[in-house]
TORTOR-84267 format. One line per 2 residues: number of its first residue (from 1); their letters; for each residue x, y, z of C-alpha. Coordinates in steps of 0.05 Angstrom, whole numbers. Layout:
<pts>
NUM> A> X Y Z  ... $
</pts>
This chain:
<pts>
1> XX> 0 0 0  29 64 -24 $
3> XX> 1 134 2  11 200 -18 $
5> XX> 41 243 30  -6 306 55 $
7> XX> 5 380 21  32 414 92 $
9> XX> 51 481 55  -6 522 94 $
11> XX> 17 489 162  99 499 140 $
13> XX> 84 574 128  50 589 193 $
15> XX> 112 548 227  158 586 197 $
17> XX> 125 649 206  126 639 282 $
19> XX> 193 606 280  217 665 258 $
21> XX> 181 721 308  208 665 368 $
23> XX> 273 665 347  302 717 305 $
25> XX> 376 708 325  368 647 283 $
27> XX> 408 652 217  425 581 195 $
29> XX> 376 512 190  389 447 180 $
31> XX> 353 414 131  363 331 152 $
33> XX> 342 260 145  351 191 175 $
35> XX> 385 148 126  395 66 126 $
37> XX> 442 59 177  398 112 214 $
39> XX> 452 163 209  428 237 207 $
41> XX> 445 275 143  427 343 112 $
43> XX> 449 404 83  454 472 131 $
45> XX> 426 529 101  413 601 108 $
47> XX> 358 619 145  327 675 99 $
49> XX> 321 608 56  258 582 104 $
51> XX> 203 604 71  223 573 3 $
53> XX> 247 516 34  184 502 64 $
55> XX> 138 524 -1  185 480 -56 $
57> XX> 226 427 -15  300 426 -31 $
59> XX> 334 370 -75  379 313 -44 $
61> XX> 400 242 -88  357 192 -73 $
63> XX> 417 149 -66  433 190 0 $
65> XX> 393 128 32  433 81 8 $
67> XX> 499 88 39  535 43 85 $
69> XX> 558 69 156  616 104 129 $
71> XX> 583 138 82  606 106 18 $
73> XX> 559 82 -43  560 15 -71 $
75> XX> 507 21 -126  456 -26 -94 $
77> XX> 405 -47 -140  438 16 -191 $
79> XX> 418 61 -140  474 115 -152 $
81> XX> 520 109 -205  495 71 -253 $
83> XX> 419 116 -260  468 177 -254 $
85> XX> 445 192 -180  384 237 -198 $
87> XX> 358 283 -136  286 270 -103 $
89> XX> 253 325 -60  264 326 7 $
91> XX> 203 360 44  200 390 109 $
93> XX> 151 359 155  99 405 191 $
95> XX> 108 408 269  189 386 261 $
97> XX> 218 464 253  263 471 315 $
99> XX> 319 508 346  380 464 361 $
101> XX> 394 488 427  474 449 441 $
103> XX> 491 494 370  553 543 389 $
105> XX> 518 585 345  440 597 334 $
107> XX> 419 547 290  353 513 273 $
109> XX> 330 445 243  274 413 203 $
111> XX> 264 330 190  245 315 114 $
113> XX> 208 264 84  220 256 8 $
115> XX> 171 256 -42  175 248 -126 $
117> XX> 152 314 -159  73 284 -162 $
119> XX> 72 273 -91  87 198 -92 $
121> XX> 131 183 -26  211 163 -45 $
123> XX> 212 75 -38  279 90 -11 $
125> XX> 267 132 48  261 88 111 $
127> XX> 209 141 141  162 130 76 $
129> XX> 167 52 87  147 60 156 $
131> XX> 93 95 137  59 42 86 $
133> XX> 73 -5 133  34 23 186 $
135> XX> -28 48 134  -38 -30 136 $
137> XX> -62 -26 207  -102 37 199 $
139> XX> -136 5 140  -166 -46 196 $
141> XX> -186 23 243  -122 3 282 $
143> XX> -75 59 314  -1 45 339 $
145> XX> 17 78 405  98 68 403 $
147> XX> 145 97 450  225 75 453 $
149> XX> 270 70 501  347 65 479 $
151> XX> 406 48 521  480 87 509 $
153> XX> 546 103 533  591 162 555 $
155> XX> 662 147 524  726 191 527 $
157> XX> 743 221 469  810 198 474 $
159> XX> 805 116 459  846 59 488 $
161> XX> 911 33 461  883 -3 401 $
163> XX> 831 43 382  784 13 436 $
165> XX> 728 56 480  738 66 549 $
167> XX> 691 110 597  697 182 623 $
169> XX> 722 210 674  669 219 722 $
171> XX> 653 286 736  633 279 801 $
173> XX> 700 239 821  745 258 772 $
175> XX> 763 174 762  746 130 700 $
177> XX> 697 79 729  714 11 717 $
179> XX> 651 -25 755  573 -12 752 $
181> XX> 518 -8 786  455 -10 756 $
183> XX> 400 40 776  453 71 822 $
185> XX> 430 145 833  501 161 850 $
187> XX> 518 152 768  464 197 754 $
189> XX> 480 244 801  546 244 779 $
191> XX> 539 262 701  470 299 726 $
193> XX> 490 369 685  486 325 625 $
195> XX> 433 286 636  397 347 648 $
197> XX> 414 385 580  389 329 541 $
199> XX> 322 330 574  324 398 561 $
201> XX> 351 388 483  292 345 477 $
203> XX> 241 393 506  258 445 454 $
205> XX> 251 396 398  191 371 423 $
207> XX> 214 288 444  181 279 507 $
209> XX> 233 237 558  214 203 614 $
211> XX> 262 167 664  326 160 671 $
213> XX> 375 108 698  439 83 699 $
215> XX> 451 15 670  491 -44 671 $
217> XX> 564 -13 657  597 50 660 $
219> XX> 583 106 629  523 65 602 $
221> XX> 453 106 607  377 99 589 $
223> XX> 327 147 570  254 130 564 $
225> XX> 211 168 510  141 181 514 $
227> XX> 83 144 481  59 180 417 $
229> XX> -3 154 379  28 159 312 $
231> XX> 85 103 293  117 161 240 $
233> XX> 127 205 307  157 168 358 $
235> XX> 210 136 298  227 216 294 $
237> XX> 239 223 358  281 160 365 $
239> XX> 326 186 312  323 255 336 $
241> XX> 338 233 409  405 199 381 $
243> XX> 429 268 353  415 310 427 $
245> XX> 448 254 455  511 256 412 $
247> XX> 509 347 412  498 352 482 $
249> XX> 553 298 496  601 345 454 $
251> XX> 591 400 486  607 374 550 $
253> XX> 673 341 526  639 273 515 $
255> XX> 630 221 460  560 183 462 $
257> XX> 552 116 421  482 80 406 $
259> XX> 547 25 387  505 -46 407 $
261> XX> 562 -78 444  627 -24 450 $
263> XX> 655 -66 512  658 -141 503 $
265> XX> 657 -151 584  591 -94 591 $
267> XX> 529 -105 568  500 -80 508 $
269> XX> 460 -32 481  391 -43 465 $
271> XX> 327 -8 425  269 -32 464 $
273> XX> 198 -18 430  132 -7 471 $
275> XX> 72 -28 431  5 -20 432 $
277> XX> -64 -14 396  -116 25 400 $
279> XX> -190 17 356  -229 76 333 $
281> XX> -256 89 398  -191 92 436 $
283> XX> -195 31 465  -130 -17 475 $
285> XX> -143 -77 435  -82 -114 463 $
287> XX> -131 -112 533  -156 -177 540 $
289> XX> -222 -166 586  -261 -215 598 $
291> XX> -209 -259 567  -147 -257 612 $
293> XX> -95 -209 609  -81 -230 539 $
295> XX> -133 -206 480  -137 -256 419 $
297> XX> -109 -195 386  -48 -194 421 $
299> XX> -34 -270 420  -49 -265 340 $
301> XX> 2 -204 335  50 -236 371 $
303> XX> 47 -288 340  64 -256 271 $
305> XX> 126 -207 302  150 -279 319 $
307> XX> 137 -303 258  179 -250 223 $
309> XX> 245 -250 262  281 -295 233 $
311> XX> 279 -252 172  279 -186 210 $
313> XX> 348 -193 239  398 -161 179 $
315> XX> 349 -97 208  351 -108 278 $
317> XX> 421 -129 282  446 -87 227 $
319> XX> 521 -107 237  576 -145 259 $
321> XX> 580 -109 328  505 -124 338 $
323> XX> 514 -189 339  564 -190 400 $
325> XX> 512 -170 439  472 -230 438 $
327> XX> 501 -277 489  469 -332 545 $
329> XX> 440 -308 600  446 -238 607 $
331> XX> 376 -214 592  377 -206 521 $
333> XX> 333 -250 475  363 -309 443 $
335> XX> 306 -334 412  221 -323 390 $
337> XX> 198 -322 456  145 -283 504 $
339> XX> 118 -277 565  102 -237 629 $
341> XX> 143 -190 665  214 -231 641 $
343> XX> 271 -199 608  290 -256 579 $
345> XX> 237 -259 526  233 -223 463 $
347> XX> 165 -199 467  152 -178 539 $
349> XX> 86 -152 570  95 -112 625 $
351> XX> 58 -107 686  -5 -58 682 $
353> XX> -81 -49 678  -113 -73 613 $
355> XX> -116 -11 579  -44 1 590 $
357> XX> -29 -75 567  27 -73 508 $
359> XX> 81 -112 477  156 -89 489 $
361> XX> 196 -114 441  275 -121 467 $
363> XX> 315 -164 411  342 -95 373 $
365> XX> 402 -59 389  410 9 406 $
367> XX> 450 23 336  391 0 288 $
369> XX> 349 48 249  287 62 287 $
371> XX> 235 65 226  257 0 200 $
373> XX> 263 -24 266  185 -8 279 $
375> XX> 166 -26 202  190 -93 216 $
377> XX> 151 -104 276  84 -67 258 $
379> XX> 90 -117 193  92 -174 239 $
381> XX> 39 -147 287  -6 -136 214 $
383> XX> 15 -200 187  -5 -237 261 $
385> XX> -64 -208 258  -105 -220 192 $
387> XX> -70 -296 181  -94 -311 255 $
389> XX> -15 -336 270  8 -367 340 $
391> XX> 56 -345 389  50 -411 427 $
393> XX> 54 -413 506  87 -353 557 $
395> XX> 153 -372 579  154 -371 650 $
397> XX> 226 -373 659  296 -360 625 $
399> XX> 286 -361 556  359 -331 537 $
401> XX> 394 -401 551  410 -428 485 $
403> XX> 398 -395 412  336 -415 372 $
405> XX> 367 -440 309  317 -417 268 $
407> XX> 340 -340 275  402 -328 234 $
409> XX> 459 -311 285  513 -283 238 $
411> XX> 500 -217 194  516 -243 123 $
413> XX> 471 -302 139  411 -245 161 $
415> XX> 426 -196 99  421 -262 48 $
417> XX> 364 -296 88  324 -221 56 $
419> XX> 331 -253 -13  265 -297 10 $
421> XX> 233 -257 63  152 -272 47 $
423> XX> 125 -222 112  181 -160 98 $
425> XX> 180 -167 24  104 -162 28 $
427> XX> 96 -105 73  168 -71 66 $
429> XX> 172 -77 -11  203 -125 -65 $
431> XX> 253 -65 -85  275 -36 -7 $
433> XX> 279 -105 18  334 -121 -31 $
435> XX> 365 -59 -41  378 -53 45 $
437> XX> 406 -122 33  451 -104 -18 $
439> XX> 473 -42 15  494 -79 74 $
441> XX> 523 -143 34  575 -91 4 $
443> XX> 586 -56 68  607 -128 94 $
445> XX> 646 -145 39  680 -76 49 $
447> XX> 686 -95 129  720 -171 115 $
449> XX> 764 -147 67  805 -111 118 $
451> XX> 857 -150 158  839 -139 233 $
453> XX> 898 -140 300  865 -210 316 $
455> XX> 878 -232 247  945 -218 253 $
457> XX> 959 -243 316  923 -303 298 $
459> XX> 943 -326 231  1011 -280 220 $
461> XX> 1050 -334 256  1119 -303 246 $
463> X> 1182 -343 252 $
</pts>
């Protein structure tokens, strides 16, 4: 299902309009866009450019989607070189115009969504697949309420012998911290300056935060963000929380990384996804009633996320590193599994009244991009849904023992299991599915064909 996107000229103007009498100091914008890997790009341009960027869109290549992590272009599917990298119009989206408050100098910002000159969304951009993924559920009368919460770390900006991460100083102590303590107010309290300022970032750009702890490791964080009852939002503010995170870190001397697993001894990174449903007369389907604290809905759309994760994991784990962060018993999922209140499943339900009842999703990590992330699992929640599929019993216990050998563990194996995909080729698209796949194939062939330290100490065997 393709949509057109909505004509939000009227609603641009009148932004910009009071944009401009809130903050006339203002004299550059950056025009940006979440890309594959998730990685914000854009142009910055002069502000007295506002108006017309708002009324006529500005032009970016298409193939700006398609690039691996470091940027480079492989020609997936001819997407760059070989159709001579044509531009597509990037859009600004009504209700995204912001100041950027960590700038050194007054600046501003706007998201994009790009469209082809008659208004038909771009296949490429991962914001547009996200959205016909979700029109699926609204063609049943069914509304998303998504909120993310996304683990990180403080690093120095000066690395370890090697090239390796290792955390700040603590500001509070004025020592690297070595050990952890998980929900310890003392790290909050510590790095609270920062914490603070990135609330505050994300208050001005309009991503509502919720709690904040310290996890498993140092210098690693959490953030909650706040429910939204529209899948295309809280993706937005997933992607826009990662760029506060990593300004605000830089102005105070820090690095942040949304890397899944940056310390192999530490735990990991995750992108958890809260999940629920609501009808057209607000109520939570995924409320079972009468039925237990489980609604046939729910059971049916958990069924189908399960269903799809084998051939979700080249999104979910989008690279090597992501991979490291799957490992035996240490709370993250290992296999298709549910249940109540246990952080060893994939698909959790929390505890809560029925109308609060919802699915959190825990397998991706931290450094995945958060439309395709969601696509993936709205797809499965769809696809659960209308073939009536079965997520079989709760797990009452550990469930990240051993690795369900179904799910492809290693990323070439995800990336090639794409090539026959039946639920994210339907919902995701023929053309994206592949051309993701191929993007990353050649960003792992680029990867291997470097010669790492291990491989050298391994194989080098010098006389």
């Amino acid at each position: 299902m393709t949509t057109h996107q909505p004509d939000e000229t009227a609603a641009l103007q009148a932004e910009v309009a009071a944009f401009r009498e809130a903050h006339p100091d203002v004299r550059g914008i950056d025009v940006i866009f979440a890309d594959l890997c998730g990685i914000v790009r854009g142009k910055r341009y002069p502000a007295a450019e506002l108006e017309k960027i708002a009324a006529q869109g500005v032009g970016f290549p298409g193939s700006a989607f398609l690039l691996d992590v470091l940027g480079e272009n492989h020609d997936p599917m001819g997407i760059g070189f070989s159709d001579g990298d044509p531009d597509v119009l990037a859009m600004p989206i009504a209700g995204t115009l912001t100041r950027v408050p960590w700038a050194p100098r007054p600046l501003g910002q706007v998201l994009t969504a790009f469209r082809h000159p008659d208004g038909t969304p771009y296949a490429y951009d991962p914001r547009n697949v996200l959205a016909n993924v979700a029109a699926n559920l609204g063609a049943l009368g069914l509304q998303p309420v998504v909120a993310f919460e996304l683990e990180f770390y403080l690093i120095d900006p000066e690395r370890a012998p090697g090239g390796a991460p290792r955390p700040p100083l603590s500001p509070m102590t004025k020592q690297r911290d070595e050990g952890t303590q998980v929900y310890g107010m003392a790290d909050v309290d510590a790095f609270d300056d920062l914490l603070g300022e990135i609330t505050a970032a994300c208050e001005v750009q309009g991503i509502p935060t919720g709690a904040i702890s310290a996890e498993y490791a140092p210098g690693q964080f959490e953030i909650n963000l706040g429910h939204v009852a529209d899948p295309l939002r809280a993706a937005d503010h997933c992607a826009l929380f990662k760029r506060v995170v990593k300004g605000v870190a830089r102005r105070h001397g820090y690095q942040a990384t949304f890397m899944a697993k940056p310390y192999p001894q530490h735990a990991g990174s995750g992108m958890h996804m809260h999940i629920s449903l609501l009808d057209r007369d607000g109520r939570n389907v995924f409320d079972g009633g009468a039925e237990g604290p489980v609604s046939e809905t729910l059971r049916r759309g958990m069924g189908g996320i399960l269903a799809a994760l084998p051939e979700s994991m080249g999104i979910l784990a989008p690279n090597p590193n992501a991979y490291r962060r799957f490992q035996p018993n240490i709370f993250v999922p290992l296999g298709r599994s549910w249940g109540f209140e246990n952080r060893s499943v994939a698909l959790r339900i929390p505890q809560g009244d029925g109308q609060a009842r919802r699915i959190e999703h825990r397998v991706a990590g931290a450094d995945a991009n958060p439309y395709l992330t969601l696509a993936t699992a709205l797809a499965g929640l769809h696809h659960g849904i209308t073939e009536g599929a079965d997520p079989g019993a709760a797990h009452p216990g550990n469930a990240g023992a051993a690795f369900d050998r179904a799910i492809p563990w290693r990323p070439r194996r995800a990336f090639e299991a794409m090539a026959e995909a039946p639920i994210l080729r339907r919902y995701l698209g023929p053309a994206y599915v592949d051309a993701y796949a191929a993007c990353k194939l050649a960003e792992m062939d680029a990867f291997e064909a470097e010669p790492s330290p291990l491989e050298y100490r391994y194989y080098l065997q010098p006389d």
